[in-house]
N, C-alpha and C positions, 0 to 999 in steps of 0.2 A: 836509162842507165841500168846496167847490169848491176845486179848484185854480189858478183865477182868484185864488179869495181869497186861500188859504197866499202863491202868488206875492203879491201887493199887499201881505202883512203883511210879507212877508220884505225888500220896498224900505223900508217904515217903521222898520224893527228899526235900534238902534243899533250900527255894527259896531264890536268891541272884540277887542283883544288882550287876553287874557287876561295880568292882570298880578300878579292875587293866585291864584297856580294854587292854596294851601290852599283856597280859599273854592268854586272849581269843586272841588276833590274829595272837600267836607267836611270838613275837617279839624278835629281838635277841639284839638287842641295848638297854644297861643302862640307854640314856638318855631317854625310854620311861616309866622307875621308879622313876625316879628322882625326890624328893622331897626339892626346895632350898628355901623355908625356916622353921625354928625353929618351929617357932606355927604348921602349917600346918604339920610337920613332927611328932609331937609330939600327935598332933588331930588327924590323921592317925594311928601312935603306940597305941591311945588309942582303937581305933573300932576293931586294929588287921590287921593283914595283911593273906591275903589269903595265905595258902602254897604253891600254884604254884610261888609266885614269888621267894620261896627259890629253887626250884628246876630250874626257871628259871633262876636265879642269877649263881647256879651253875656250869650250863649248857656255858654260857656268860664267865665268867672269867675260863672257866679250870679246878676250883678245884671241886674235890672229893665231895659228898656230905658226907660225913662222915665224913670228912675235914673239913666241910661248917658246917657243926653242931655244931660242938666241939668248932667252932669257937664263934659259938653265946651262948654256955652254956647248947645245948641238945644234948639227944643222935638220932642217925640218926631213934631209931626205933619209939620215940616220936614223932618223924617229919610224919613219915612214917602213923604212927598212924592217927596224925591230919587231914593227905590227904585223909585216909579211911574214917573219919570219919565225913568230910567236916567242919573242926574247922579250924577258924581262931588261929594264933599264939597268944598268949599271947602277951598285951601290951611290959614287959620288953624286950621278942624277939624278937619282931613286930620293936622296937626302935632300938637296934640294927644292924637287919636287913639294916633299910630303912638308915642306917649313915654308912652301908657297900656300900650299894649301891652308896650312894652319892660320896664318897673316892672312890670308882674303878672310877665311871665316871670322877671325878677330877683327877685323876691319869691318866685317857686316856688321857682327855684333855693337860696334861701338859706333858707327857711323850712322845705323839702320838701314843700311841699302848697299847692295856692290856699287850700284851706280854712285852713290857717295862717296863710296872709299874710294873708287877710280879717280872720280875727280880731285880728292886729297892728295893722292898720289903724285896728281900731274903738278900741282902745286908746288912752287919752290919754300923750305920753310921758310920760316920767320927769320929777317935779318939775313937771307940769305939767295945764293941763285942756286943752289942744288936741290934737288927735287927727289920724295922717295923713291920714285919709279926708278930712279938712276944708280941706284943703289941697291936692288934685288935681284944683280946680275950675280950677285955671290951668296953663298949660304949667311956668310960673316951681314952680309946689307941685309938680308931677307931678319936675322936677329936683330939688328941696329932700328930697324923700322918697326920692330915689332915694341922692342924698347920705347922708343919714341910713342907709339899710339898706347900703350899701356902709361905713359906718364901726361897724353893730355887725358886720357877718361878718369886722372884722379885729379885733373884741375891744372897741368901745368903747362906754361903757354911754348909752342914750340916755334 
């Protein structure tokens, strides 16, 4: 390749500060997204979140990205799309996103293991046939489950 060229691509390249540094260094661990608190989580939803961290989230908990889409309200070829086209996610999935992420990492913490928390998930609760997994299809279920697992690790049966 000519050096004409590299230059011409290098003007087209979108220039980014690096703002998810886990995601440039591989990182395979949740707490390296982890956003704990509100404001800061919300100011982050706002600028967007780069799509390697959805792929990296993925990748980290097991599930499917197509599975991981659906979850947050896109389809996988939207996502696919965004990575081609070096766009951040949209605020509303940005939001979602980073309050998945926080809920897996709290789930490890409290469970010991994602493969723990997964399987809590699939679990319907107590006294009942709804299951959390089926409930983090919205920002509002990803809080309600977070609720929930903060009220059994101080003892309360769910």
């Amino acid at each position: 390749m000519s050096v004409n060229k590299i230059n011409s691509n290098k003007k087209t390249e979108r220039k980014t500060i690096v703002s998810e540094p886990a995601v440039a260094y591989g990182s395979t661990r949740l707490s390296a997204f982890v956003i704990k608190d509100d404001y800061s989580l919300i100011k982050k939803a706002r600028h967007g979140v780069d799509t390697h961290v959805f792929y990296s989230l993925a990748e980290i908990i097991k599930m499917p990205e197509k599975t991981l889409a659906s979850v947050i309200n896109l389809s996988p070829r939207t996502i696919s799309n965004y990575r081609d086209q070096n766009k951040d996610l949209d605020p509303n999935y940005s939001e979602h996103l980073l309050k998945l992420i926080n809920l897996y990492n709290l789930g490890e913490e409290i469970f010991g293991s994602l493969e723990e928390f997964t399987l809590w998930l699939a679990r319907p609760f107590w006294n009942s046939e709804e299951k959390p997994i089926d409930l983090i299809n919205t920002s509002g279920g990803v809080d309600l489950v977070a609720e929930e697992i903060e009220k059994l690790a101080q003892g309360y049966p769910l």
